[in-house]
N, CA, C, O and CB atoms as a CASP TS submission, in Angstrom:
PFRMAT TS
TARGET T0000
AUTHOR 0000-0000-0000
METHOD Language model
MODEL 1
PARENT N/A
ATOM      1  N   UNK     1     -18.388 -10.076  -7.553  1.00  0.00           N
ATOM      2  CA  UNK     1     -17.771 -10.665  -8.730  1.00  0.00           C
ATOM      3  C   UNK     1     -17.137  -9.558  -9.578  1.00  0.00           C
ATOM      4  O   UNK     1     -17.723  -8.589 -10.059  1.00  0.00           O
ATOM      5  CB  UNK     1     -18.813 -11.470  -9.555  1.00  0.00           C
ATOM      6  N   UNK     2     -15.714  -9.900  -9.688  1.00  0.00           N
ATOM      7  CA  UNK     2     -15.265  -9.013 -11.119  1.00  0.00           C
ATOM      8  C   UNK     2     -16.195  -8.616 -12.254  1.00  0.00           C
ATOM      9  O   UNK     2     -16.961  -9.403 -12.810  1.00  0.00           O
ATOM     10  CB  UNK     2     -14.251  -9.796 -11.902  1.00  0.00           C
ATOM     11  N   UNK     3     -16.055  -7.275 -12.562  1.00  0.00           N
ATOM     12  CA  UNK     3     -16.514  -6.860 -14.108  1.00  0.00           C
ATOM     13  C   UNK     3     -15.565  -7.701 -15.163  1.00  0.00           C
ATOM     14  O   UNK     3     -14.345  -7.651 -15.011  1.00  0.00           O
ATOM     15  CB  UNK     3     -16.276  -5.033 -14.411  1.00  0.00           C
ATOM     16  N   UNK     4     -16.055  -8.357 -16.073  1.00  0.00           N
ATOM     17  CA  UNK     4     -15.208  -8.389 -17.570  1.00  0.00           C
ATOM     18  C   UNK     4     -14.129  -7.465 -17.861  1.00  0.00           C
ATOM     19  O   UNK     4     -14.683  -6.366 -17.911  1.00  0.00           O
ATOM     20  CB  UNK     4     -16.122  -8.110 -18.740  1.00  0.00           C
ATOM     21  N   UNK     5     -12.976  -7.322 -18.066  1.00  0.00           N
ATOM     22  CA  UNK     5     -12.179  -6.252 -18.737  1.00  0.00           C
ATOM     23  C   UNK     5     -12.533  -5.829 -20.378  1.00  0.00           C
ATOM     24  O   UNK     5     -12.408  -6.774 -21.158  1.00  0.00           O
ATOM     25  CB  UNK     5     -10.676  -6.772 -18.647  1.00  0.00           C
ATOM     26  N   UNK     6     -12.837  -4.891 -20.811  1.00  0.00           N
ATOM     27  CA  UNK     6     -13.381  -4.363 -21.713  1.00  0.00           C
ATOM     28  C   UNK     6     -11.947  -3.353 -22.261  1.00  0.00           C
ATOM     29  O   UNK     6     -11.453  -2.319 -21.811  1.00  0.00           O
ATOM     30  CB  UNK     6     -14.829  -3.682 -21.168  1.00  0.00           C
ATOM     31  N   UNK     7     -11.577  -4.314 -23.539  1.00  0.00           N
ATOM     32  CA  UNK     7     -10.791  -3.433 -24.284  1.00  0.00           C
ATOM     33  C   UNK     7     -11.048  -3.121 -25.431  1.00  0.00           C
ATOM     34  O   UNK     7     -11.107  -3.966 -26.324  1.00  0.00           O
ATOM     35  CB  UNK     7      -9.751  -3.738 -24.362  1.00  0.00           C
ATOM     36  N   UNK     8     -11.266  -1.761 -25.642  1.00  0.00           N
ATOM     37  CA  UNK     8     -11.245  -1.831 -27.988  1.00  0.00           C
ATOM     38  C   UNK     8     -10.053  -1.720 -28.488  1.00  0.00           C
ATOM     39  O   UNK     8      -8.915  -1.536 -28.057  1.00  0.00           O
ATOM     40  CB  UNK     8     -12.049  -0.308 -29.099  1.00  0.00           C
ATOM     41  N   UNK     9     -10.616  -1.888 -29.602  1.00  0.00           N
ATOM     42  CA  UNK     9      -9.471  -1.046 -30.486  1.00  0.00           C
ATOM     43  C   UNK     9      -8.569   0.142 -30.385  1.00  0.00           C
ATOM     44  O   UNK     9      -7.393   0.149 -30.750  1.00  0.00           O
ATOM     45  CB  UNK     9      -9.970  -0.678 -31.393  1.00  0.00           C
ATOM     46  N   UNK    10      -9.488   1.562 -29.640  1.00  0.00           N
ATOM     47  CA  UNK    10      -9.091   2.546 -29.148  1.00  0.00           C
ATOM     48  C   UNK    10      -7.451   2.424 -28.030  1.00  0.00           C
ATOM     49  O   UNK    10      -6.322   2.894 -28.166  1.00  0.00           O
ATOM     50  CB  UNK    10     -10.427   2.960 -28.504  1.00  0.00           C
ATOM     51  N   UNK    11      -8.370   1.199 -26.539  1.00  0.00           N
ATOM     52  CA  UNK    11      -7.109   0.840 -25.932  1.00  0.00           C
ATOM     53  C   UNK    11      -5.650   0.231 -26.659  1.00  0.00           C
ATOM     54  O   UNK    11      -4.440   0.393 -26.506  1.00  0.00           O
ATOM     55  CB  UNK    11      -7.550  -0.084 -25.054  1.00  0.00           C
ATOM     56  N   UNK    12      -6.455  -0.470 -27.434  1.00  0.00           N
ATOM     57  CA  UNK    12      -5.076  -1.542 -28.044  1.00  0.00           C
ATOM     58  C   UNK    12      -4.417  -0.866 -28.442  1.00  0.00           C
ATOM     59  O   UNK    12      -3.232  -1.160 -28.289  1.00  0.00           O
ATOM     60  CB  UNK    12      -5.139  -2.601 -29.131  1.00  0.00           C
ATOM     61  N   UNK    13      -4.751   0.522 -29.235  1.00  0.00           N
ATOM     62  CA  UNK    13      -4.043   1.706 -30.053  1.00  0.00           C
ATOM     63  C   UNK    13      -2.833   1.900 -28.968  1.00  0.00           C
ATOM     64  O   UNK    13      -1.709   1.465 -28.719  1.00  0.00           O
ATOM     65  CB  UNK    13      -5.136   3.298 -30.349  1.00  0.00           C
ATOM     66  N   UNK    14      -3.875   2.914 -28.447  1.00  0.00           N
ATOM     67  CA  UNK    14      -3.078   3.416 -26.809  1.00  0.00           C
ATOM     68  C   UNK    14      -1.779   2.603 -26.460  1.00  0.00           C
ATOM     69  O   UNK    14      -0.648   3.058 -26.633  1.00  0.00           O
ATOM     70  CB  UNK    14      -4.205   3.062 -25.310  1.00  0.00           C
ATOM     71  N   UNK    15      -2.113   1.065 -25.832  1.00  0.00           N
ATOM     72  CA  UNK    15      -0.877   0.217 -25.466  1.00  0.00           C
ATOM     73  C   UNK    15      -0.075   0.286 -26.440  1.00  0.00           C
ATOM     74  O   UNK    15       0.914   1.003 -26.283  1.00  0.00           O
ATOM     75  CB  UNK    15      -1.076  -1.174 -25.177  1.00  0.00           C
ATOM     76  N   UNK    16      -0.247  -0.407 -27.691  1.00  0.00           N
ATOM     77  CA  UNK    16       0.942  -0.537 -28.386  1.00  0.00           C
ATOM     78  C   UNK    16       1.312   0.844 -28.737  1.00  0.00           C
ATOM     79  O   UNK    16       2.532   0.963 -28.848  1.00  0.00           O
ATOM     80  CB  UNK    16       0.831  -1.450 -29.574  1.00  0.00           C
ATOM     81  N   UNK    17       0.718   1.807 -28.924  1.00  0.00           N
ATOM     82  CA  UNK    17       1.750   3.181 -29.044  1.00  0.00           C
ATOM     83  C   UNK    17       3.234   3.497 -28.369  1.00  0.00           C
ATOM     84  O   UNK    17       4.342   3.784 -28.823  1.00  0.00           O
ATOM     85  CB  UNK    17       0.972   4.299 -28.478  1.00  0.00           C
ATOM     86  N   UNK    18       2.636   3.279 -26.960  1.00  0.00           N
ATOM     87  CA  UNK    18       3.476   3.232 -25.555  1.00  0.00           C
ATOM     88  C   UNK    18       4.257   2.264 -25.700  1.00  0.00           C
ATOM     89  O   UNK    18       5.319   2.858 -25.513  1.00  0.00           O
ATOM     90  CB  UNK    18       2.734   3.018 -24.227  1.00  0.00           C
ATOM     91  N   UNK    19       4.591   1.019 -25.930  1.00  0.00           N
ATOM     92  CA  UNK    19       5.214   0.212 -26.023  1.00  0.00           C
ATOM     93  C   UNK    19       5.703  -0.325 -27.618  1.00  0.00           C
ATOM     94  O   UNK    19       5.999  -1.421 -28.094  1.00  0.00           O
ATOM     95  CB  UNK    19       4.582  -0.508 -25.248  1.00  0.00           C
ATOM     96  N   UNK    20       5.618   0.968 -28.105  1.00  0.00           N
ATOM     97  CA  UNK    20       6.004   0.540 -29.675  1.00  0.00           C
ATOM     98  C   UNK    20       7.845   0.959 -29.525  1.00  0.00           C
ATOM     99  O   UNK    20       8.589   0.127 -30.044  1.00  0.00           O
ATOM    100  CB  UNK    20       4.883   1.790 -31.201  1.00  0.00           C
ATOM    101  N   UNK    21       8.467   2.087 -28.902  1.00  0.00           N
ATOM    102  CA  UNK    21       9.606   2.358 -29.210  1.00  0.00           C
ATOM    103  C   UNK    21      10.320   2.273 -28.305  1.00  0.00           C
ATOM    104  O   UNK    21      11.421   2.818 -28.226  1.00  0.00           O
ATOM    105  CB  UNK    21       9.739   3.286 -29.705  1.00  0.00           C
ATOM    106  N   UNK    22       9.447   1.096 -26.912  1.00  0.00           N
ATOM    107  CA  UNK    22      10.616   1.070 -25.859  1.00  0.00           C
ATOM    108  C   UNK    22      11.427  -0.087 -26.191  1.00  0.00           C
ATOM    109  O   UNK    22      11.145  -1.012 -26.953  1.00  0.00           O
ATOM    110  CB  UNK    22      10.126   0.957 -24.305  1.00  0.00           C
ATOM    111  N   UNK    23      12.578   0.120 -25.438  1.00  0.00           N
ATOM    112  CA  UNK    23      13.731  -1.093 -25.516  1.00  0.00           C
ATOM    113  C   UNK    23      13.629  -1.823 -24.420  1.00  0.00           C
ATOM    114  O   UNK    23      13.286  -3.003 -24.350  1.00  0.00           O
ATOM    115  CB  UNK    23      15.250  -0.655 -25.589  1.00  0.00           C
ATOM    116  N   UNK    24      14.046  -0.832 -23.233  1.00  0.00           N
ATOM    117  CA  UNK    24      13.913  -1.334 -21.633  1.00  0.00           C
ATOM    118  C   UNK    24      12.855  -0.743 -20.758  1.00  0.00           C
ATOM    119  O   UNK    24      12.573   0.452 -20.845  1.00  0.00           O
ATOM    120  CB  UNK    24      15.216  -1.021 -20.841  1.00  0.00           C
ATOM    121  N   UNK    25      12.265  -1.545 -19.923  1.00  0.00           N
ATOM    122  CA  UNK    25      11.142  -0.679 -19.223  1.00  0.00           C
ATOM    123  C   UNK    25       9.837  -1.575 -18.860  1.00  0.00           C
ATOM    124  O   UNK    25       9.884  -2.805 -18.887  1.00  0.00           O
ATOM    125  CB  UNK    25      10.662   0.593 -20.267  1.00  0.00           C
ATOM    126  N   UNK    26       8.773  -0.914 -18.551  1.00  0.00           N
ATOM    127  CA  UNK    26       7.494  -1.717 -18.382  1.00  0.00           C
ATOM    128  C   UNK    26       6.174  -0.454 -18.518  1.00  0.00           C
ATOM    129  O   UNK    26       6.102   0.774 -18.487  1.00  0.00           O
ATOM    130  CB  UNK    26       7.542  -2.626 -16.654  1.00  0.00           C
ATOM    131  N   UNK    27       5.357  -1.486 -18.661  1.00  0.00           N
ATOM    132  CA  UNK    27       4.024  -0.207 -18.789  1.00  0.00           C
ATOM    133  C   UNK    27       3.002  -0.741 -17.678  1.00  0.00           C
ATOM    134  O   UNK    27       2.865  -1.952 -17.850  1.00  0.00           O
ATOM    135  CB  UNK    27       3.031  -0.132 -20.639  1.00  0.00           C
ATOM    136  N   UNK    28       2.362  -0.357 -16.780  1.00  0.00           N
ATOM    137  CA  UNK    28       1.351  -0.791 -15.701  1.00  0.00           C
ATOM    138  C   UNK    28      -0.017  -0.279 -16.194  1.00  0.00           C
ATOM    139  O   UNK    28      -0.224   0.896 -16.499  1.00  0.00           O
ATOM    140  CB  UNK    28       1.714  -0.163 -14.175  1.00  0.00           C
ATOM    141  N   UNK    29      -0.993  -1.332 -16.247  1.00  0.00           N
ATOM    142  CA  UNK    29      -2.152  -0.597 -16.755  1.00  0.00           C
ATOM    143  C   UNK    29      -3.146  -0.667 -15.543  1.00  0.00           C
ATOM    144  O   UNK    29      -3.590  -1.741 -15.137  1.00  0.00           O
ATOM    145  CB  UNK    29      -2.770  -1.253 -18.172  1.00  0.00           C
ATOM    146  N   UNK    30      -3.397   0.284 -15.111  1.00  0.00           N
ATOM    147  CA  UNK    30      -4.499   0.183 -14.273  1.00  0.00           C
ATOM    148  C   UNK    30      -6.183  -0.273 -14.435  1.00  0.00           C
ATOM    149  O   UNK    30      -6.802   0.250 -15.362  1.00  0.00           O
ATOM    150  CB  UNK    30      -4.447   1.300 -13.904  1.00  0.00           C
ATOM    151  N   UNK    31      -6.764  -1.056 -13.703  1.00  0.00           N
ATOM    152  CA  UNK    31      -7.709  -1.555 -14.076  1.00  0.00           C
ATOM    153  C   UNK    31      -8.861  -0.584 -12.866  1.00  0.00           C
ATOM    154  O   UNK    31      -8.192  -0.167 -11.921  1.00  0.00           O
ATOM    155  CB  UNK    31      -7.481  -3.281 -14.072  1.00  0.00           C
ATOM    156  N   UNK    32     -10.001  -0.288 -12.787  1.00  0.00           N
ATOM    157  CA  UNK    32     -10.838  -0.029 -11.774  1.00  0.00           C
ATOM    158  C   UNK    32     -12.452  -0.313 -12.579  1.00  0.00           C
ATOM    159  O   UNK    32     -12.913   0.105 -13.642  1.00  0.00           O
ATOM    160  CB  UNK    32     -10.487   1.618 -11.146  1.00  0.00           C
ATOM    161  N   UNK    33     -12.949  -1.124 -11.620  1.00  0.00           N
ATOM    162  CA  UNK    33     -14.355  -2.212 -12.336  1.00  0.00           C
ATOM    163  C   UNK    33     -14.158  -2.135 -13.456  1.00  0.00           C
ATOM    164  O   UNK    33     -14.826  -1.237 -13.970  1.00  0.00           O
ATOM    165  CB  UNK    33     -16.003  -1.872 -12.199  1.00  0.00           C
ATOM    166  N   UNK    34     -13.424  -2.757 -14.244  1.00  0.00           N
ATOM    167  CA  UNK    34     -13.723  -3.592 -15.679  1.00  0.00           C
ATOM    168  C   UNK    34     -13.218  -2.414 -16.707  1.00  0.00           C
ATOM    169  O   UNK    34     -13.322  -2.574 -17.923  1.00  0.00           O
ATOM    170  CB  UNK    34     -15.651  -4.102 -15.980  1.00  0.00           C
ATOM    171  N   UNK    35     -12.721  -1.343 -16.195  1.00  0.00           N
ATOM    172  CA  UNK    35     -12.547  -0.269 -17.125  1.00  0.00           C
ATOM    173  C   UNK    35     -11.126   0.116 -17.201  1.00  0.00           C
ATOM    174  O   UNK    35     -10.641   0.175 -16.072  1.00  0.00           O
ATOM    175  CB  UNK    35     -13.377   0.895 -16.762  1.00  0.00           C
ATOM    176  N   UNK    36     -10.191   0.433 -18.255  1.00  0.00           N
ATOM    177  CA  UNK    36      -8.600   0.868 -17.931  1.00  0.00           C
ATOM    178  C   UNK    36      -8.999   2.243 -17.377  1.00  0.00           C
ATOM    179  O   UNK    36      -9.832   2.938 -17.959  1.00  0.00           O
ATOM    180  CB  UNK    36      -7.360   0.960 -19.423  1.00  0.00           C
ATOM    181  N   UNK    37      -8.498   2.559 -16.442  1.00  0.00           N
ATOM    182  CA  UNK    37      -8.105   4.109 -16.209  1.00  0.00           C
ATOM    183  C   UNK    37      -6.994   4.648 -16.026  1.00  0.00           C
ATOM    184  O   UNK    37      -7.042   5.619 -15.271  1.00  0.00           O
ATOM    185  CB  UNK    37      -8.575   4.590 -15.294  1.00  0.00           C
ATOM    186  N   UNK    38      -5.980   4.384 -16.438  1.00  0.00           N
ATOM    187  CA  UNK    38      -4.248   4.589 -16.005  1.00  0.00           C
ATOM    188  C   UNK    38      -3.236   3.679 -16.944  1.00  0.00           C
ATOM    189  O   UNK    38      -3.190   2.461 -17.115  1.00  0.00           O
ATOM    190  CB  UNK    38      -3.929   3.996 -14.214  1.00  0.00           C
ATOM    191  N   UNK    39      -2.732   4.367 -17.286  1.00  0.00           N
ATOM    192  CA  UNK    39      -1.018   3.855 -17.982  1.00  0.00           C
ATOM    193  C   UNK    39      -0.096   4.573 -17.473  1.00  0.00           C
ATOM    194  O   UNK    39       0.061   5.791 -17.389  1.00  0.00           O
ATOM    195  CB  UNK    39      -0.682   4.059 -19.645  1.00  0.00           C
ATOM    196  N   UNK    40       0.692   3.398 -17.032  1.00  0.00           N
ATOM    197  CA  UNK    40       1.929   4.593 -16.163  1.00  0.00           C
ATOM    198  C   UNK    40       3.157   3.707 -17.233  1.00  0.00           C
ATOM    199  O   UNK    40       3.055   2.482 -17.302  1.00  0.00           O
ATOM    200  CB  UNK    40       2.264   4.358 -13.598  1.00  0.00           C
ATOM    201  N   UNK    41       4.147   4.345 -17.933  1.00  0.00           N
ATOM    202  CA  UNK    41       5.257   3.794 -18.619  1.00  0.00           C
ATOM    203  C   UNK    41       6.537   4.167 -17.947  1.00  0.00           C
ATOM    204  O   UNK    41       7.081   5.271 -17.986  1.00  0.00           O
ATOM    205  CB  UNK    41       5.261   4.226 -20.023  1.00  0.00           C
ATOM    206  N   UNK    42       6.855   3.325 -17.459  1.00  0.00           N
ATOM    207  CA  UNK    42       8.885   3.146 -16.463  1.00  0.00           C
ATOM    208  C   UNK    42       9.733   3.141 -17.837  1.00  0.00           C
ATOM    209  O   UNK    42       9.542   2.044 -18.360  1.00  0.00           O
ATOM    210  CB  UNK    42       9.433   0.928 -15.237  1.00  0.00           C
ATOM    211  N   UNK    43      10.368   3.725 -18.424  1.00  0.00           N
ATOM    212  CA  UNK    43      11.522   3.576 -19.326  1.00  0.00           C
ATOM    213  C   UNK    43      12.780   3.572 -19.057  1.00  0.00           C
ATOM    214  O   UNK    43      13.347   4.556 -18.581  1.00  0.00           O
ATOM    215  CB  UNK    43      11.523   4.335 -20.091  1.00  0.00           C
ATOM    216  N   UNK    44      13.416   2.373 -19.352  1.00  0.00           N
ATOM    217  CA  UNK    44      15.048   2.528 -18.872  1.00  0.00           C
ATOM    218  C   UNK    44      15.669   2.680 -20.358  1.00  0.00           C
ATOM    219  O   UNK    44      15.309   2.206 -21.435  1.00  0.00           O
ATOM    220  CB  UNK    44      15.817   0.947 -17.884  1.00  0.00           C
ATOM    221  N   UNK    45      16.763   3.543 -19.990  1.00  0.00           N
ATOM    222  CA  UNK    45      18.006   4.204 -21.052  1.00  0.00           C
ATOM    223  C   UNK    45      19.423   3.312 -20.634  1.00  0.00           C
ATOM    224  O   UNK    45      19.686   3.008 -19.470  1.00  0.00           O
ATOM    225  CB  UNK    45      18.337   6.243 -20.690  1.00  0.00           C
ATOM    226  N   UNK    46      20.111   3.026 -21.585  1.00  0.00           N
ATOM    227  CA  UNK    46      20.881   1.841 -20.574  1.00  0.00           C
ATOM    228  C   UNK    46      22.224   2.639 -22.047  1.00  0.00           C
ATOM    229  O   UNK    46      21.692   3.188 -23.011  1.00  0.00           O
ATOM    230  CB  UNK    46      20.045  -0.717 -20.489  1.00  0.00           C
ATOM    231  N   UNK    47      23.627   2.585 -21.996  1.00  0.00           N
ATOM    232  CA  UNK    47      24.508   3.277 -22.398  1.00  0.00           C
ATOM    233  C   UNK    47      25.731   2.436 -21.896  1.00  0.00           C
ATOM    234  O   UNK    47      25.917   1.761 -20.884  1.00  0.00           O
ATOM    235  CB  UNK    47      24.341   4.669 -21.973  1.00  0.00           C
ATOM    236  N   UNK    48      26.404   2.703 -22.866  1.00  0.00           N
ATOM    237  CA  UNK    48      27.562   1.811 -22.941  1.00  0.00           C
ATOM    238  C   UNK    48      28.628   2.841 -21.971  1.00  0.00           C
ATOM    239  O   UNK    48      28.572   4.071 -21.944  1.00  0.00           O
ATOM    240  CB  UNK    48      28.103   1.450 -24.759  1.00  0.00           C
ATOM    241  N   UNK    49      29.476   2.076 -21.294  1.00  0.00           N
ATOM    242  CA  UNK    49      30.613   3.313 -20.309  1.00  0.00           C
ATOM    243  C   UNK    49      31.676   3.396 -21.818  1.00  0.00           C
ATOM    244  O   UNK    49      32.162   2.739 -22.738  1.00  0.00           O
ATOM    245  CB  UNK    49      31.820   2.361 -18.224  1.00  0.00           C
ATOM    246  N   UNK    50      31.603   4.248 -21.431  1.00  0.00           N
ATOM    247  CA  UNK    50      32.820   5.102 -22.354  1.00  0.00           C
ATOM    248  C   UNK    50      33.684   6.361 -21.634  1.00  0.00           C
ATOM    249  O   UNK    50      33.295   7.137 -20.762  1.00  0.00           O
ATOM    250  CB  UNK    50      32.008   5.881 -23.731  1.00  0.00           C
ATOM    251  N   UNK    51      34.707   6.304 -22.162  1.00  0.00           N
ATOM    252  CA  UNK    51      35.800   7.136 -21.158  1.00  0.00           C
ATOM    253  C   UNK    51      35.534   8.821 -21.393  1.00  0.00           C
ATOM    254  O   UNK    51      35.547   9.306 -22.525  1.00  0.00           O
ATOM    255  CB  UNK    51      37.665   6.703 -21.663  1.00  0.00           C
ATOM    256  N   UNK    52      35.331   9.503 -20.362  1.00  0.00           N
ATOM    257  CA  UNK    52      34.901  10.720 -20.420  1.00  0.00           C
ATOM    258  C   UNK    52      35.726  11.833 -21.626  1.00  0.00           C
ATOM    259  O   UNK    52      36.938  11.735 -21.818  1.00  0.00           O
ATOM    260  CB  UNK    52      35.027  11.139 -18.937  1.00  0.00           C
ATOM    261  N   UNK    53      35.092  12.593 -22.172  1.00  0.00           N
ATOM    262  CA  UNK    53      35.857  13.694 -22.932  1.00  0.00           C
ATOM    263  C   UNK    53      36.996  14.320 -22.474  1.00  0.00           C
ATOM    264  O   UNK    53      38.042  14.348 -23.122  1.00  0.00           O
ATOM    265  CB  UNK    53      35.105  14.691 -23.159  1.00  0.00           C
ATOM    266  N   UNK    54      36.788  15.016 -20.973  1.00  0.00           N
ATOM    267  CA  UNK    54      37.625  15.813 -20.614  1.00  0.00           C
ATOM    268  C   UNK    54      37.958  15.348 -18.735  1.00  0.00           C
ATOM    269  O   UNK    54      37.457  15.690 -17.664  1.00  0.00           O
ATOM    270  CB  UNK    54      36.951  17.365 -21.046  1.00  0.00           C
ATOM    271  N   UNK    55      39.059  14.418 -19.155  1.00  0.00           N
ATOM    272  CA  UNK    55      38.724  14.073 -17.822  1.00  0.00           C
ATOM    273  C   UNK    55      39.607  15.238 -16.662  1.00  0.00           C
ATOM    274  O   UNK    55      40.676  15.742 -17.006  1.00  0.00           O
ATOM    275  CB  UNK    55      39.195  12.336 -17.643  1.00  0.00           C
ATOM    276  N   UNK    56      39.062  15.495 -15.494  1.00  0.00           N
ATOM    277  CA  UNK    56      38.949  16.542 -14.855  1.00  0.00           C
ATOM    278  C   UNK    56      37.870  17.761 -14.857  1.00  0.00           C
ATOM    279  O   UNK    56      37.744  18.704 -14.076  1.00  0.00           O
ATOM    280  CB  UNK    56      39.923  16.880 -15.069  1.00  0.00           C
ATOM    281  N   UNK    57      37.132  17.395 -16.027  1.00  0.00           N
ATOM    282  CA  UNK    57      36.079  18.622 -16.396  1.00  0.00           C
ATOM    283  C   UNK    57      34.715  17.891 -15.516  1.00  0.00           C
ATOM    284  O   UNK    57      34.094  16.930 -15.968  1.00  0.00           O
ATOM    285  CB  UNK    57      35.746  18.880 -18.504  1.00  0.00           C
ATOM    286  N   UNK    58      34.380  18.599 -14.098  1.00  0.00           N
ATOM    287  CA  UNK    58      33.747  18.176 -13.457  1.00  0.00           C
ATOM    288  C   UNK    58      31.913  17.939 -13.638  1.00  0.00           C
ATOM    289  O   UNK    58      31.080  17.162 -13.173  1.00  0.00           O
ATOM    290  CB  UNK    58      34.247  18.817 -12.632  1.00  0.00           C
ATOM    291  N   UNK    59      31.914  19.441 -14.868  1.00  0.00           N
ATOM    292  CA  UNK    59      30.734  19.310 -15.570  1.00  0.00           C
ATOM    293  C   UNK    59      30.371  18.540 -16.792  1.00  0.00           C
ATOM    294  O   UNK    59      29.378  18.713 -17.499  1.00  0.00           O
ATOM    295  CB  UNK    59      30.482  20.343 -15.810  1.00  0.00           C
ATOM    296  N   UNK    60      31.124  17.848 -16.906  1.00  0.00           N
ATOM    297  CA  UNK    60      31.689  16.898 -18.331  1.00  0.00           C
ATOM    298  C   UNK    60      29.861  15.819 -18.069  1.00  0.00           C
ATOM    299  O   UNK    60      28.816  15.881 -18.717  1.00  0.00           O
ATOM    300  CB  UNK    60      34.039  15.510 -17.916  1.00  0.00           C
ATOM    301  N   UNK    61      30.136  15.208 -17.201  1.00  0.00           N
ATOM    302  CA  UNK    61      28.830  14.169 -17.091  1.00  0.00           C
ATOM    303  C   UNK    61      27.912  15.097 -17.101  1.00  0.00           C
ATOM    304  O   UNK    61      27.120  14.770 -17.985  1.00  0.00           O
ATOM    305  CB  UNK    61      28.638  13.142 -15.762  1.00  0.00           C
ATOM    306  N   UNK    62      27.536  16.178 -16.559  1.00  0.00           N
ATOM    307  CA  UNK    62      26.051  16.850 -16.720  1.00  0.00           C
ATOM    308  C   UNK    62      25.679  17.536 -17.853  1.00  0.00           C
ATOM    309  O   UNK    62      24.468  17.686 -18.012  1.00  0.00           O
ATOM    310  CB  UNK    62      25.787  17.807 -15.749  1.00  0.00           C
ATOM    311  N   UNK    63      26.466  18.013 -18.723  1.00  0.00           N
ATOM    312  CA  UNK    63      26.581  18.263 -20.016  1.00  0.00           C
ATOM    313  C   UNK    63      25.978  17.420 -21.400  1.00  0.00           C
ATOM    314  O   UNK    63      25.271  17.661 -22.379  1.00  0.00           O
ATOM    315  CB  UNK    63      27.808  18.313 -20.033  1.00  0.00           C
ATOM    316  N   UNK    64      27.034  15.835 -20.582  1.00  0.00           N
ATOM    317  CA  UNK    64      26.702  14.512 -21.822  1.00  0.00           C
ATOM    318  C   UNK    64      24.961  14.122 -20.978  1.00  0.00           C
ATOM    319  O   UNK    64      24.229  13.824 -21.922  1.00  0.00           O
ATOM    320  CB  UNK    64      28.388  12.550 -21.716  1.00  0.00           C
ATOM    321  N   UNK    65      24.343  14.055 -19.979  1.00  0.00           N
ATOM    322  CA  UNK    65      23.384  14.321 -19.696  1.00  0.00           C
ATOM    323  C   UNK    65      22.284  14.566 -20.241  1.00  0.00           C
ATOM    324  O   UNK    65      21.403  13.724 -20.415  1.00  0.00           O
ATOM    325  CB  UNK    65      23.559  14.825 -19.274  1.00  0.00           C
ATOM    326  N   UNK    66      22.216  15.889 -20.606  1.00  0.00           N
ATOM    327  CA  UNK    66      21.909  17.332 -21.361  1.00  0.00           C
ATOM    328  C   UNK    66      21.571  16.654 -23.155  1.00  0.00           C
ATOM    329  O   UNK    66      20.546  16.586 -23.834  1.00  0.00           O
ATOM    330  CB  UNK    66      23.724  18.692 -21.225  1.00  0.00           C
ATOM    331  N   UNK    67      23.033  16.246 -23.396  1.00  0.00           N
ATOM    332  CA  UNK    67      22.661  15.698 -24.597  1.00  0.00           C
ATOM    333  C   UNK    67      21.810  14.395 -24.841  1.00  0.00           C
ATOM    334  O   UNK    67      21.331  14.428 -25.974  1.00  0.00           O
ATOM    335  CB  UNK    67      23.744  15.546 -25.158  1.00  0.00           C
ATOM    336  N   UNK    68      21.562  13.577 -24.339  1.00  0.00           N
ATOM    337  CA  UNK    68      21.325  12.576 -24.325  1.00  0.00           C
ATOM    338  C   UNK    68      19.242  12.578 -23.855  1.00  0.00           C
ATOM    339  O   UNK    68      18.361  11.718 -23.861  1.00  0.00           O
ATOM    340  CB  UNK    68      22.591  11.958 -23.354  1.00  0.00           C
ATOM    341  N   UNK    69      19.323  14.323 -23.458  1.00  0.00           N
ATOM    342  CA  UNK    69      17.804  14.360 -23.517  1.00  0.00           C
ATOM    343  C   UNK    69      17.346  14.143 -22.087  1.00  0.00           C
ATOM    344  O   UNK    69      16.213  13.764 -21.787  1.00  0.00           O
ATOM    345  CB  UNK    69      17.166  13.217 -24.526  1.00  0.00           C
ATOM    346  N   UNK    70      18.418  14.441 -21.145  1.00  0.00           N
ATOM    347  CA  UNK    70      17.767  14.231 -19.372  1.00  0.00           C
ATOM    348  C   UNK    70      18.059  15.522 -18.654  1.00  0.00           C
ATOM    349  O   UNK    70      18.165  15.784 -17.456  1.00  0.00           O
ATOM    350  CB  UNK    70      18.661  12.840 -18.300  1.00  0.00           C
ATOM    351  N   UNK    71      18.174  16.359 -19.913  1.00  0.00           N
ATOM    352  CA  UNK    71      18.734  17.445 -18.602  1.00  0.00           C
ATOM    353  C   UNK    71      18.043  18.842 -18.796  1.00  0.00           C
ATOM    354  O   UNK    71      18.275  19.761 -18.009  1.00  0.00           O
ATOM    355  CB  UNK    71      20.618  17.771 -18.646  1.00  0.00           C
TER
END
């Protein structure tokens, strides 16, 4: 028979932290007998197309990259 899942306050903290400033994405909580042991958080970044700065500048996308906090 399953253990009960046992959450406090402590967990609830935890989750909604993680899921306080996403937009797109998911959070997986791992369960093992009745206890959390794992949060894994997937975040998607999603960006409007907009026409490049310098077009021909081949480093132009790895740059805007860079800014945007992936590089």
């Amino acid at each position: 028979m399953a253990k009960p899942l046992k959450v406090d306050g402590i967990w609830l903290e935890r989750i909604a932290g993680l899921l306080d400033d996403m937009e797109f994405g998911s959070l997986h909580i791992v369960v093992h007998e009745g206890q959390i042991v794992q949060m894994e958080r997937t975040e998607r970044k999603r960006f409007e197309n907009t026409p490049a700065r310098h077009s021909g500048d081949a480093g132009g996308r790895r740059q805007d990259a860079r800014a945007a906090g992936r590089g």
